[in-house]
GUKOL-301279 format. One record per residue (C-alpha): chain; residue in one letter; residue number from 1; x, y, z. Coordinates in Angstrom, 3 decimals, m for minus. Last residue first. Example, Ala and Ser with C-alpha at 12.3 -4.5 7.8 and 13.67 -1.06 7.14 Angstrom:
2
A | s | 2 | 13.670 | m1.060 | 7.140 .
A | a | 1 | 12.300 | m4.500 | 7.800 .
% end
This chain:
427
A | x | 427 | 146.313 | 81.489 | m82.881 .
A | x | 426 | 143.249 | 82.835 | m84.638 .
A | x | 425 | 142.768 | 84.742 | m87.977 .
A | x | 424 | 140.127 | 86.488 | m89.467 .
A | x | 423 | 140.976 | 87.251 | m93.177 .
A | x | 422 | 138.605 | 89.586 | m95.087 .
A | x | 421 | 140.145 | 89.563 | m98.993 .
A | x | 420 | 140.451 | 85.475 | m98.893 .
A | x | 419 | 142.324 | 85.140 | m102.071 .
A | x | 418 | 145.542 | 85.996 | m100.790 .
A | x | 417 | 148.390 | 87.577 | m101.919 .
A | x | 416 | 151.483 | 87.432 | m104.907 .
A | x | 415 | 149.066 | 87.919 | m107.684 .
A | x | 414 | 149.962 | 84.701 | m109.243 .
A | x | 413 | 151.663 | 82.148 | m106.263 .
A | x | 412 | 148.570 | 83.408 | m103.898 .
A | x | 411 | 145.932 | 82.599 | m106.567 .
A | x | 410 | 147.645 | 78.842 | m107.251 .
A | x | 409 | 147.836 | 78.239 | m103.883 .
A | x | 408 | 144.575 | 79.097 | m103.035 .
A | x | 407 | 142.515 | 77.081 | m106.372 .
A | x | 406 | 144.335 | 73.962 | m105.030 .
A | x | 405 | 141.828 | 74.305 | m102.008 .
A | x | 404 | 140.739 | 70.825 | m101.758 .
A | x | 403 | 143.635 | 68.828 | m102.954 .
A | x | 402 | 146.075 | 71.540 | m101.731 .
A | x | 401 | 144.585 | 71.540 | m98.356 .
A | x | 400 | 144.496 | 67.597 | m98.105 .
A | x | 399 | 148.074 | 67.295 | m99.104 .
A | x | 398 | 149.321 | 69.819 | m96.442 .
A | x | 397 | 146.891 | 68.615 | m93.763 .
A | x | 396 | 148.544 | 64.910 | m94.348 .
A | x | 395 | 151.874 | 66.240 | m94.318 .
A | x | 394 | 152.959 | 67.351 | m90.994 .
A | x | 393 | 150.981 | 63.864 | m89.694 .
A | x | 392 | 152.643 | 61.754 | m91.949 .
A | x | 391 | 156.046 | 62.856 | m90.926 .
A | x | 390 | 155.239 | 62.777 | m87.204 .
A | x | 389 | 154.039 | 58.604 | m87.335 .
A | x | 388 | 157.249 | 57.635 | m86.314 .
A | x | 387 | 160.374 | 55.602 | m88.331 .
A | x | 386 | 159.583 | 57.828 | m91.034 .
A | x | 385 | 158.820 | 56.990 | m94.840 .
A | x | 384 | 155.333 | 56.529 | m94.986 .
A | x | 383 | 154.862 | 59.819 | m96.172 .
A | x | 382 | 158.058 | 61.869 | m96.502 .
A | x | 381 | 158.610 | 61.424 | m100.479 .
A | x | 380 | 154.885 | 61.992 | m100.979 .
A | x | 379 | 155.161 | 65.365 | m99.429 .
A | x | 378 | 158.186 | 66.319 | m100.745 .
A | x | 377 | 156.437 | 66.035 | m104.281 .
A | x | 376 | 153.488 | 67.756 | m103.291 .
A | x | 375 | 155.108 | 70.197 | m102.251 .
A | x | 374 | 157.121 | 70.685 | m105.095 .
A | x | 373 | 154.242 | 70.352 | m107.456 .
A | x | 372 | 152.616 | 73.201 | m105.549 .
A | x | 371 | 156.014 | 75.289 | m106.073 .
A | x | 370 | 155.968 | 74.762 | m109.767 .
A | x | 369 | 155.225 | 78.288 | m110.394 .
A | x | 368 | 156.528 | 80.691 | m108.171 .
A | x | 367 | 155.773 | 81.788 | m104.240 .
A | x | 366 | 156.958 | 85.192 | m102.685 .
A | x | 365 | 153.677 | 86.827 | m101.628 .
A | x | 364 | 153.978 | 86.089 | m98.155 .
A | x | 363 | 152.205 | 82.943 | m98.152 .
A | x | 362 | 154.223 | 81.490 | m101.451 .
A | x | 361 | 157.443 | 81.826 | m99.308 .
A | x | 360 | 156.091 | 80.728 | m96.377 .
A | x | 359 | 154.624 | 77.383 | m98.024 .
A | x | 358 | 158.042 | 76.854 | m99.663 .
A | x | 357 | 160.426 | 77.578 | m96.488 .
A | x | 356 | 157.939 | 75.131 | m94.722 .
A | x | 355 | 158.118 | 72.539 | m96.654 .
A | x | 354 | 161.499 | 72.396 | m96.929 .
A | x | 353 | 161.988 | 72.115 | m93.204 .
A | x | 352 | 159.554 | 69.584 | m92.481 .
A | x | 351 | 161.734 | 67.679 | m95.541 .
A | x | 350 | 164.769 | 67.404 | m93.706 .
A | x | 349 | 164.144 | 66.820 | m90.284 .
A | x | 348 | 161.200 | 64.655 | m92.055 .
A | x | 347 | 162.803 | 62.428 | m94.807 .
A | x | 346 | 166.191 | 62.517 | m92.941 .
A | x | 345 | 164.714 | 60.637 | m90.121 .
A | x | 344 | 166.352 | 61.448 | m86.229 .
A | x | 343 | 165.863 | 65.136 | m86.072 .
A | x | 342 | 162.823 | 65.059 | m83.212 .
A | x | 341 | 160.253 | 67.182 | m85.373 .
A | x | 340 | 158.855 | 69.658 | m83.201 .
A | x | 339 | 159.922 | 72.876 | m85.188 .
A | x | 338 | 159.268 | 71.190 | m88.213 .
A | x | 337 | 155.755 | 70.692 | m86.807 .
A | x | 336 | 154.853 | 73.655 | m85.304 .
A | x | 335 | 156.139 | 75.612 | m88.442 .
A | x | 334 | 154.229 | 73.235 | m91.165 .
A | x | 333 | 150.770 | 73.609 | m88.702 .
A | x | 332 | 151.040 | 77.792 | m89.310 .
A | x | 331 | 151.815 | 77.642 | m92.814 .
A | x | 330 | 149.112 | 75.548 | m93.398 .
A | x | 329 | 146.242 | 78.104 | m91.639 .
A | x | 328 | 147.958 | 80.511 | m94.209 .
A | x | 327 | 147.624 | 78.883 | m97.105 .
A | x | 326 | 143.899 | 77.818 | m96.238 .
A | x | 325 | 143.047 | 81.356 | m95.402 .
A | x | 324 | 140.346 | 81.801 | m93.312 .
A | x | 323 | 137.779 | 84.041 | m93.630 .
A | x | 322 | 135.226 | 81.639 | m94.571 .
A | x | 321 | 134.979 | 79.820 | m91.764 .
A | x | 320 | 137.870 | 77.090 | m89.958 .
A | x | 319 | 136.131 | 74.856 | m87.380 .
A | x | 318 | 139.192 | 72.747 | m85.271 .
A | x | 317 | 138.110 | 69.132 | m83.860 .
A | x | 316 | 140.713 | 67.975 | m81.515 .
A | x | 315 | 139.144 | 63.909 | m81.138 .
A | x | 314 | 142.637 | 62.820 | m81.200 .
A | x | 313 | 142.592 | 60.886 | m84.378 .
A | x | 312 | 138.843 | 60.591 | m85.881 .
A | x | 311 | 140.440 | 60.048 | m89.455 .
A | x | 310 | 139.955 | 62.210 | m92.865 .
A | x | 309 | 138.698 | 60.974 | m96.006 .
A | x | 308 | 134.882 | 60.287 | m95.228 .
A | x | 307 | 135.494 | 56.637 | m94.970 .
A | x | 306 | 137.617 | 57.178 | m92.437 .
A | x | 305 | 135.766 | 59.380 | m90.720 .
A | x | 304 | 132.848 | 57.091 | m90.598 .
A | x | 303 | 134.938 | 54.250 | m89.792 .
A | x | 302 | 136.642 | 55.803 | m86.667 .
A | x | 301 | 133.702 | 57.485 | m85.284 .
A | x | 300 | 131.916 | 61.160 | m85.242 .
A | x | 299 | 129.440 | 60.373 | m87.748 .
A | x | 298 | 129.737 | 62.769 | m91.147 .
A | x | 297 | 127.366 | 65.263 | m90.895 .
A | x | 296 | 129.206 | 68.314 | m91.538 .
A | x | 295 | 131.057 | 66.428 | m95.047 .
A | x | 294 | 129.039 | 69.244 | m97.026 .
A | x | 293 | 130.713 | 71.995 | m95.574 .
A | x | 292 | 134.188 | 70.145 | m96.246 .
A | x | 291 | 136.608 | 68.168 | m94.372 .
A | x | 290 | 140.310 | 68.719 | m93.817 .
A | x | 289 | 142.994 | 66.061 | m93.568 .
A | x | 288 | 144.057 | 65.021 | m89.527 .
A | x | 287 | 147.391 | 66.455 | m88.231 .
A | x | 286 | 145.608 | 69.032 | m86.751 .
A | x | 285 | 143.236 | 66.943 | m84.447 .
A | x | 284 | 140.465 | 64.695 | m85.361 .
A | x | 283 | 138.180 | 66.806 | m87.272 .
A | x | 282 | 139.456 | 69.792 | m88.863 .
A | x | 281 | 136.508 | 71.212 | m90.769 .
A | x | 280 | 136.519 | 73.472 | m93.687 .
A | x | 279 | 134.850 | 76.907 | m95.121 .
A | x | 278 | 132.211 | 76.973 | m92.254 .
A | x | 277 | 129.904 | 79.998 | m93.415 .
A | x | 276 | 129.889 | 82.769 | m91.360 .
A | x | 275 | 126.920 | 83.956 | m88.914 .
A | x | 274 | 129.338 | 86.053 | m86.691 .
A | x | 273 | 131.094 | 83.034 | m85.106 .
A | x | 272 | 130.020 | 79.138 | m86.608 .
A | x | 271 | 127.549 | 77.436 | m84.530 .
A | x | 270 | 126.531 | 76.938 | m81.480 .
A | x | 269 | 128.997 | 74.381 | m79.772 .
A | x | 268 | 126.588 | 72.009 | m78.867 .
A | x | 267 | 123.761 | 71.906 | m81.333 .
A | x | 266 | 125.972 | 73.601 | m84.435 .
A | x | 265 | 129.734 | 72.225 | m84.120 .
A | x | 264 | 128.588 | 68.534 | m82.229 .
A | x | 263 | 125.502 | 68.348 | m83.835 .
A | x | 262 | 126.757 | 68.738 | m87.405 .
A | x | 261 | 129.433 | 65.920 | m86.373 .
A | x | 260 | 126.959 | 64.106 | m86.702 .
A | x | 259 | 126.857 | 61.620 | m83.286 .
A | x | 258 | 128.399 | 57.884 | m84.225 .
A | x | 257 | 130.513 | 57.389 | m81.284 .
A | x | 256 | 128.601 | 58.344 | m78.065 .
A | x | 255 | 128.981 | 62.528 | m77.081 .
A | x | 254 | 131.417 | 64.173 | m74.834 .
A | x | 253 | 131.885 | 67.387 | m75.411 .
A | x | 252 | 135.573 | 69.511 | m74.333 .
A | x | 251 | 135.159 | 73.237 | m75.058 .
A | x | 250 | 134.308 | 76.096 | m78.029 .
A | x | 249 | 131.232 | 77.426 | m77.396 .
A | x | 248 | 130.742 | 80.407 | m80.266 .
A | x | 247 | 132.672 | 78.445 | m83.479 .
A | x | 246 | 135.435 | 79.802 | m85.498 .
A | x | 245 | 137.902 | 77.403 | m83.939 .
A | x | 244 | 137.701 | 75.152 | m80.948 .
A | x | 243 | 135.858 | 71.600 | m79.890 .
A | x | 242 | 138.003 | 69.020 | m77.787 .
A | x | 241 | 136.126 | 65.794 | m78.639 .
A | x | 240 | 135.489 | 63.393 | m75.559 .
A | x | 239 | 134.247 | 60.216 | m77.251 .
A | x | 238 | 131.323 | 57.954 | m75.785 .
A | x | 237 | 131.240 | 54.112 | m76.123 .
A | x | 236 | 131.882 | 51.553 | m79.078 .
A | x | 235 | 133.739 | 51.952 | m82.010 .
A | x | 234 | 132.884 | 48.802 | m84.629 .
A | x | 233 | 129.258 | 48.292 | m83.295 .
A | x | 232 | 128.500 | 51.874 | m83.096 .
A | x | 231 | 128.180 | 54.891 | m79.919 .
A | x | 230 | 126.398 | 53.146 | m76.857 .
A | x | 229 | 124.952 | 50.016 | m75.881 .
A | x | 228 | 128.769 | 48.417 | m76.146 .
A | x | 227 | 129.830 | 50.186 | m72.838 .
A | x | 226 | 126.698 | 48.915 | m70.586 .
A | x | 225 | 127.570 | 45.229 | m72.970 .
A | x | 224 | 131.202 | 45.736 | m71.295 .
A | x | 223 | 130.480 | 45.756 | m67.739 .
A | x | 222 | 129.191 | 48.328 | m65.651 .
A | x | 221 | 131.780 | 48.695 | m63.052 .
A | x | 220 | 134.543 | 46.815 | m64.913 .
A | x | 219 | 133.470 | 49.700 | m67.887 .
A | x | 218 | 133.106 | 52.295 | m65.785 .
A | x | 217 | 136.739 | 51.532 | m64.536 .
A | x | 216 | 138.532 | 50.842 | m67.778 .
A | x | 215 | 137.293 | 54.371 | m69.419 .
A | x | 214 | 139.520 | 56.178 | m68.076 .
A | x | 213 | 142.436 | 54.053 | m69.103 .
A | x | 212 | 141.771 | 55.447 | m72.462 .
A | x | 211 | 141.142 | 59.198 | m71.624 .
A | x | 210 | 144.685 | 59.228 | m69.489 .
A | x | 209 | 146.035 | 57.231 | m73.466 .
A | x | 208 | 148.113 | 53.805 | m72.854 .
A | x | 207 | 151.339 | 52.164 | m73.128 .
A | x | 206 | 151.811 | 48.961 | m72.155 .
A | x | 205 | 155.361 | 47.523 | m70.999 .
A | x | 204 | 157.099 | 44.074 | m71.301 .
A | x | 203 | 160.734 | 44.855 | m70.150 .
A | x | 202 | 163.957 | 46.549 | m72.504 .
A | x | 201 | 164.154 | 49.407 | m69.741 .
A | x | 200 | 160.564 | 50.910 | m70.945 .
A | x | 199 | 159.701 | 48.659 | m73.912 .
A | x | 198 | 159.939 | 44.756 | m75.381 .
A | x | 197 | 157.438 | 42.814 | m75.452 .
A | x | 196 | 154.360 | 45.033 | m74.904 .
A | x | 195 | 156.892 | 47.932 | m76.719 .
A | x | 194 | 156.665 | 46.582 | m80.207 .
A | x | 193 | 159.966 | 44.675 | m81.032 .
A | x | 192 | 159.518 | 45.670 | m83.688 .
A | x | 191 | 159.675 | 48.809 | m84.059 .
A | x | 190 | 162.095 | 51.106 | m84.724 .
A | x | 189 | 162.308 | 53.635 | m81.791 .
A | x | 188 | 161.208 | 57.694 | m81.626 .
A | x | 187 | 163.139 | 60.004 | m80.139 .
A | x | 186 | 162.902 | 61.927 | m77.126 .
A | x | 185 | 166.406 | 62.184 | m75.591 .
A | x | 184 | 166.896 | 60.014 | m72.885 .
A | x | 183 | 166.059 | 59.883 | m69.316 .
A | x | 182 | 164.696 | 56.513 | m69.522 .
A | x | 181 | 160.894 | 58.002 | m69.461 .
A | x | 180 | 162.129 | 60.260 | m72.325 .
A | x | 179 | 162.997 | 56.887 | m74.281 .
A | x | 178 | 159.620 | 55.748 | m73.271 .
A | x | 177 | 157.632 | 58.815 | m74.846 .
A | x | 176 | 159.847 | 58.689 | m77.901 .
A | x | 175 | 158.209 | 54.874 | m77.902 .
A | x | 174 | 154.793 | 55.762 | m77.039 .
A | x | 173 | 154.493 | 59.038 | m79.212 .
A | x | 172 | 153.154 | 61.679 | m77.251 .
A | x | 171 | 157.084 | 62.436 | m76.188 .
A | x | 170 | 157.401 | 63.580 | m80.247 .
A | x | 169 | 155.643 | 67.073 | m79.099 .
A | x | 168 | 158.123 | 67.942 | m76.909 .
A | x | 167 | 157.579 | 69.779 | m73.617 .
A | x | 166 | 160.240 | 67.970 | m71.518 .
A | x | 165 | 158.051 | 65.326 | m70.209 .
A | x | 164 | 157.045 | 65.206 | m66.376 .
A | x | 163 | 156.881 | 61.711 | m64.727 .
A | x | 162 | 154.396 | 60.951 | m61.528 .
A | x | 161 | 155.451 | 57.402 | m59.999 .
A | x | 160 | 152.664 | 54.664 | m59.309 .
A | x | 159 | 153.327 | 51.664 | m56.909 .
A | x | 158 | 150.926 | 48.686 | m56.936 .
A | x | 157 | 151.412 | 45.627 | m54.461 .
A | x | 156 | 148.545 | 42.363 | m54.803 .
A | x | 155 | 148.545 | 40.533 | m51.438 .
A | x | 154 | 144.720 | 40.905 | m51.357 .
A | x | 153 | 144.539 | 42.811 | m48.503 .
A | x | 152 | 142.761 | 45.466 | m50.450 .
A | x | 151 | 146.032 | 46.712 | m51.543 .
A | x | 150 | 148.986 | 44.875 | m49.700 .
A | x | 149 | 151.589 | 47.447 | m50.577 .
A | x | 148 | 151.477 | 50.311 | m52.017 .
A | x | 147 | 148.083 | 52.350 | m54.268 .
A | x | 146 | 144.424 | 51.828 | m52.520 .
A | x | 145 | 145.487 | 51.843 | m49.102 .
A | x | 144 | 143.598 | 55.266 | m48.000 .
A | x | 143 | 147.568 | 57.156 | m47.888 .
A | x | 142 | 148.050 | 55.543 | m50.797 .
A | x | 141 | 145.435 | 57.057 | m52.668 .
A | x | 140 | 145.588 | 60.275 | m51.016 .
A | x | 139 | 149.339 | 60.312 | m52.348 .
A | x | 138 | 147.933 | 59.600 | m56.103 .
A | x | 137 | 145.744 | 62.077 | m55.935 .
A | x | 136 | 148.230 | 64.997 | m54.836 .
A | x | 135 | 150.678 | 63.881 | m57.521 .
A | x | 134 | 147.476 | 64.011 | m60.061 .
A | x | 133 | 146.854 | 67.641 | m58.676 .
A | x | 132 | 150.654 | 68.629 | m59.079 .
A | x | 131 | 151.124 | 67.691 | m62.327 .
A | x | 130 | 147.250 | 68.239 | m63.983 .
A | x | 129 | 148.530 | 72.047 | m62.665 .
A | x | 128 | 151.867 | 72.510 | m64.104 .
A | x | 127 | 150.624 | 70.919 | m67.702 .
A | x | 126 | 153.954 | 72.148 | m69.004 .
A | x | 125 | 155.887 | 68.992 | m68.779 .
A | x | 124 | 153.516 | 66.841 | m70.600 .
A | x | 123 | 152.651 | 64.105 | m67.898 .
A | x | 122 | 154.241 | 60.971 | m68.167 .
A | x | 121 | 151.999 | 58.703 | m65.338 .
A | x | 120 | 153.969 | 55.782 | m64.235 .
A | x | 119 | 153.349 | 51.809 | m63.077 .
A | x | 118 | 155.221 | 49.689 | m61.062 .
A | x | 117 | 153.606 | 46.353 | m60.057 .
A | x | 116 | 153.013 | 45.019 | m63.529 .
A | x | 115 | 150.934 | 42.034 | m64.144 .
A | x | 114 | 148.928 | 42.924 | m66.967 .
A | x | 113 | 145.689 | 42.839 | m65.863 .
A | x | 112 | 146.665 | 44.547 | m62.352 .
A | x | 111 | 148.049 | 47.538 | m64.229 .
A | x | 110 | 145.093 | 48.137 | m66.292 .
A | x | 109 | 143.093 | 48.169 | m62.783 .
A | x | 108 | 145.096 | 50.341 | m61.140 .
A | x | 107 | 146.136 | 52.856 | m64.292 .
A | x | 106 | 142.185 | 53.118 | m64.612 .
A | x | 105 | 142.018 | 53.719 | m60.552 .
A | x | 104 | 144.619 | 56.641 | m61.030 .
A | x | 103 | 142.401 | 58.576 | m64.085 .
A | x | 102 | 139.020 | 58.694 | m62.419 .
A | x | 101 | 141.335 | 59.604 | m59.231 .
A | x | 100 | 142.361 | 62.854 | m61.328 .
A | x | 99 | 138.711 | 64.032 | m61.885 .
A | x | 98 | 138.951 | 67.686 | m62.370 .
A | x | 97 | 142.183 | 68.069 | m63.251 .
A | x | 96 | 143.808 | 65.051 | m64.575 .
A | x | 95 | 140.216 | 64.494 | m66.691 .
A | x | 94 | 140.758 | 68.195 | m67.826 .
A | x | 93 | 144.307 | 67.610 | m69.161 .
A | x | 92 | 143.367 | 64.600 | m70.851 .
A | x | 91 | 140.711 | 66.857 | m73.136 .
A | x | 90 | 142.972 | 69.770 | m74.678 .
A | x | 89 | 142.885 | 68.989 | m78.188 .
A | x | 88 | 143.278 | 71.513 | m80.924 .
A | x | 87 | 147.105 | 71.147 | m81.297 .
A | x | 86 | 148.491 | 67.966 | m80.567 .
A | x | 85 | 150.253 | 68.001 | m77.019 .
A | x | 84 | 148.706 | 65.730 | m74.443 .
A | x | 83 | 151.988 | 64.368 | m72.953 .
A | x | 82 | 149.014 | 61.652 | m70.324 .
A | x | 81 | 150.080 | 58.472 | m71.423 .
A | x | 80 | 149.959 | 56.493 | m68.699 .
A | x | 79 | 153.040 | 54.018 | m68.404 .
A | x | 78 | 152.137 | 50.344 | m67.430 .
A | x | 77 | 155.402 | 48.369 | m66.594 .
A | x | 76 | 156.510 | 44.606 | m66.382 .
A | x | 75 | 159.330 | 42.862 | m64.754 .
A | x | 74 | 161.177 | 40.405 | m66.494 .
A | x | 73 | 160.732 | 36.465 | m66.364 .
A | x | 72 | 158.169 | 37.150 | m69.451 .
A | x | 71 | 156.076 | 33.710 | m69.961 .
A | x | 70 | 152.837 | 35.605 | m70.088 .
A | x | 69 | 153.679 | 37.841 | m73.252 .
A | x | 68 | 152.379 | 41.213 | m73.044 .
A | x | 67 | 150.323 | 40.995 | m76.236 .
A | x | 66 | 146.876 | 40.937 | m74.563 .
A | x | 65 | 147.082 | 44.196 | m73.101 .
A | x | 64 | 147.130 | 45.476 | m76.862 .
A | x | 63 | 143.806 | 43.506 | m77.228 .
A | x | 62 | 142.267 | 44.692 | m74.083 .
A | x | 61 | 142.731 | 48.570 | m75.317 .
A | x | 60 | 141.521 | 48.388 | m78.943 .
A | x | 59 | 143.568 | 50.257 | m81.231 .
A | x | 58 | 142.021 | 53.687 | m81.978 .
A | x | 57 | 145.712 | 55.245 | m83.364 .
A | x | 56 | 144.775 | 59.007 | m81.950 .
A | x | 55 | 145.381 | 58.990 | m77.834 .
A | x | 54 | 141.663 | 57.739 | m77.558 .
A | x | 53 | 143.169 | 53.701 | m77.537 .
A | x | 52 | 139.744 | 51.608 | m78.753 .
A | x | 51 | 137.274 | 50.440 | m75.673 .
A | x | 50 | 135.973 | 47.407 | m77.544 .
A | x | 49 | 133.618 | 46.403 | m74.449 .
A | x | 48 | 134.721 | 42.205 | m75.392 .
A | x | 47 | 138.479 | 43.303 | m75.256 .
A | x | 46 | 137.966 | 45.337 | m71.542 .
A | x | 45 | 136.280 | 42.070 | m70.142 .
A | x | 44 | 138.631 | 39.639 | m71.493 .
A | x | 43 | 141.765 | 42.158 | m70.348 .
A | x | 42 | 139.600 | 42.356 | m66.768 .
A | x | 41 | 139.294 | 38.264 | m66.453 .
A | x | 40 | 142.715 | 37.484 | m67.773 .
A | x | 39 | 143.905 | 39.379 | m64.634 .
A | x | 38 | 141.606 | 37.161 | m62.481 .
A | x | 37 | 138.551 | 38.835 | m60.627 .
A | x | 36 | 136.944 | 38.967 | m57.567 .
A | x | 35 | 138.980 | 40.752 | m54.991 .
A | x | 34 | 141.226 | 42.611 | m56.767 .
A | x | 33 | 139.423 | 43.887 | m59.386 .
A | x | 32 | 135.877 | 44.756 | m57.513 .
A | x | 31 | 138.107 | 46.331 | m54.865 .
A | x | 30 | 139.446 | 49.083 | m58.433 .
A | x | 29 | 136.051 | 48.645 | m59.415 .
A | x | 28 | 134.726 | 50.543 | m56.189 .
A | x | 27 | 137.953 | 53.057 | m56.743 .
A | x | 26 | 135.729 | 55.981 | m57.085 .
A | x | 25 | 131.839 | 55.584 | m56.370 .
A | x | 24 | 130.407 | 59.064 | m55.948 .
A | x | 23 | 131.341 | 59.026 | m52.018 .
A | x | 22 | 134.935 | 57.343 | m53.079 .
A | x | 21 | 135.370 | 60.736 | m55.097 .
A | x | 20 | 134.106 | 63.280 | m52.368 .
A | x | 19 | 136.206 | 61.475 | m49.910 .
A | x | 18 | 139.409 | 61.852 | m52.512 .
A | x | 17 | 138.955 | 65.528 | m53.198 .
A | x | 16 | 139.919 | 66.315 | m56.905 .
A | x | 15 | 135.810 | 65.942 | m57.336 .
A | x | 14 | 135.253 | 69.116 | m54.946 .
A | x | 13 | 135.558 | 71.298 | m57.763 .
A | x | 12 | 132.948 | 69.878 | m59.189 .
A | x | 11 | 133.248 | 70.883 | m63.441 .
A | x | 10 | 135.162 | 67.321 | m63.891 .
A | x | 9 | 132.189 | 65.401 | m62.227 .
A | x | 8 | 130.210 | 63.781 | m65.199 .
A | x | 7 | 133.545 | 64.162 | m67.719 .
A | x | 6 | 133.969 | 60.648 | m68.212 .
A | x | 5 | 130.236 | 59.248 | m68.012 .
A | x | 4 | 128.619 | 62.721 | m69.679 .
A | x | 3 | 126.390 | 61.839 | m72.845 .
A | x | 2 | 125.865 | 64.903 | m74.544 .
A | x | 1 | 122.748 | 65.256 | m76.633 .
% end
């Protein structure tokens, strides 16, 4: 069944109201914080729950907080990821909207543990409405005394600024994200340093998911064996996954790490459209490798998935059935992501490109033999070879579809069309 801590108030309109939220117990571990605990305290507390980063790389939250060093004369920053933008998930956007002070008293707390007194929310620039409702929180927030100067009386000063990206997909990666911040151009950075020690204006800066620091305030509320009772020992908690696709309820679940992903397409989201067969499974967003039918109940958490071939990622989890065309579905990821790609790594600017001149061409009946081994070819020459994690992700669903569906390609590249003779597709 669902298991609704995170999204428990997001369908109450009322919930964006800030009396409504203190009524159901907003900002009560935002006091708790302040007045009774040390900032070692909450990162030891958020380290021993094992709340893992929900943005896509699952690193554990208190950990990362744990690498600002402590001996830093420079100021230090928390920035809130919030530039949702890979394709098939849509959850952060419906925390900022229905339950935006869920979302503020995270950055509060996180921002306390780390000793930063200027904090800032990058919202994807076309997410008009998580914009202005999160701007709207955050000024009932001060106006109550829980965000300026003095909060709580406890001496302890918090500012929070509301940032809007410029609607590329690289700004979801932290260190494009902080260039953007800057005012530069989105790009990503070399790392090391790694942005705790060295990030937004060269200070000590932490980087986290909206559905991350989300989960900081239940968990100083309830404490982290409440958060370690649910989903599995190595990936703790509940998961929001962003369902769409051939199924008949698509929407945002939440469900404790570990649940089948059988329940999750069939129990909550009904089932594939029309009585089709699933033909594959994007789990984790659409940079994440395919599953098959038979991988259905595979346990929604990092290992599992792992294991299983694919990763968790973003929690976007995109049903394909039987009328899809694999070949085609690829096309339509290797466009979005050449067309995103920021320019600066020869291997992808380059190679995004190539890929998807070859993929078209063998989609619309122009491919010739050798064009797989191309692909696969380029692929392996971009993989691990980018100074961001894009490249991998444009190719990862490329390899995986070949691998899986080789039998496609090579039908499209012979009689010049598709196998699938009843193609449904979506957008």
């Amino acid at each position: 069944m669902e298991k609704k801590i995170l999204l428990k108030y997001v369908d109450d309109p009322a919930q964006v109201e800030l009396d409504t939220a203190v009524s159901r117990g907003a900002y009560t571990a935002w006091e708790k914080t302040l007045k009774s605990m040390k900032p070692d305290e909450v990162i030891d507390e958020v380290k021993r729950s094992g709340v893992r980063g929900r943005g896509g790389a699952g690193f554990p939250a208190g950990i990362k907080w744990g690498f600002v060093p402590k001996d830093s004369p420079k100021p230090r920053y928390l920035v809130c990821n919030a530039d949702e933008s890979e394709p098939g998930t849509c959850k952060d956007r419906v925390l900022m909207e229905g339950d935006p002070h869920l979302v503020v008293e995270g950055m509060c707390i996180a921002a306390y543990a780390i000793g930063c007194h200027l904090a800032f929310i990058y919202v994807r620039g076309e997410f008009v409405k998580p914009y202005r409702t999160m701007e709207k929180a955050i000024d009932e927030a001060y106006a109550r005394g829980f965000l300026g100067k003095d909060i709580f009386g406890t001496g302890y000063d918090l500012d929070i600024i509301v940032h809007t990206g410029g609607g590329a997909y690289i700004c979801g990666e932290e260190t494009a994200l902080l260039n953007s911040l800057e005012g530069e151009r989105g790009m990503s950075r070399i790392r090391p340093p790694f942005p705790a020690v060295e990030g937004l204006y060269g200070c000590p800066t932490i980087v986290n998911n909206v559905e991350t620091l989300a989960c900081v305030p239940h968990v100083i509320n309830n404490g982290a064996g409440w958060y370690t009772s649910m989903g599995t020992e190595k990936s703790p908690g509940t998961k929001i996954f962003s369902l769409s696709g051939h199924v008949k309820r698509p929407g945002n679940y939440e469900v404790e790490m570990g649940t089948p992903l059988s329940f999750l397409i069939n129990d909550l989201g009904g089932g594939p459209l029309d009585g089709q067969k699933i033909k594959a499974i994007i789990p984790g967003g659409s940079s994440t490798p395919f599953l098959l039918p038979d991988q259905i109940d595979t346990p929604l958490d990092y290992e599992s998935l792992a294991a299983a071939g694919s990763m968790l990622g973003s929690g976007g989890v995109i049903v394909l059935d039987q009328r899809t065309c694999i070949v085609w579905a690829i096309e339509r990821l290797i466009h979005f992501y050449r067309h995103e790609s920021c320019g600066k790594c020869t291997p992808c600017r380059e190679g995004t490109g190539w890929l998807e001149r070859i993929i078209s061409s063998i989609e619309h009946g122009q491919g010739q033999p050798g064009d797989i081994e191309k692909l696969e070819s380029i692929c392996e020459n971009i993989l691990g070879r980018t100074v961001c994690p894009l490249g991998d992700a444009a190719v990862m669903p490329i390899q995986s579809a070949i691998k899986l569906f080789r039998d496609e390609w090579e039908y499209h590249i012979k009689n010049k069309t598709c196998m699938v003779k009843t193609k449904f597709e979506f957008v």
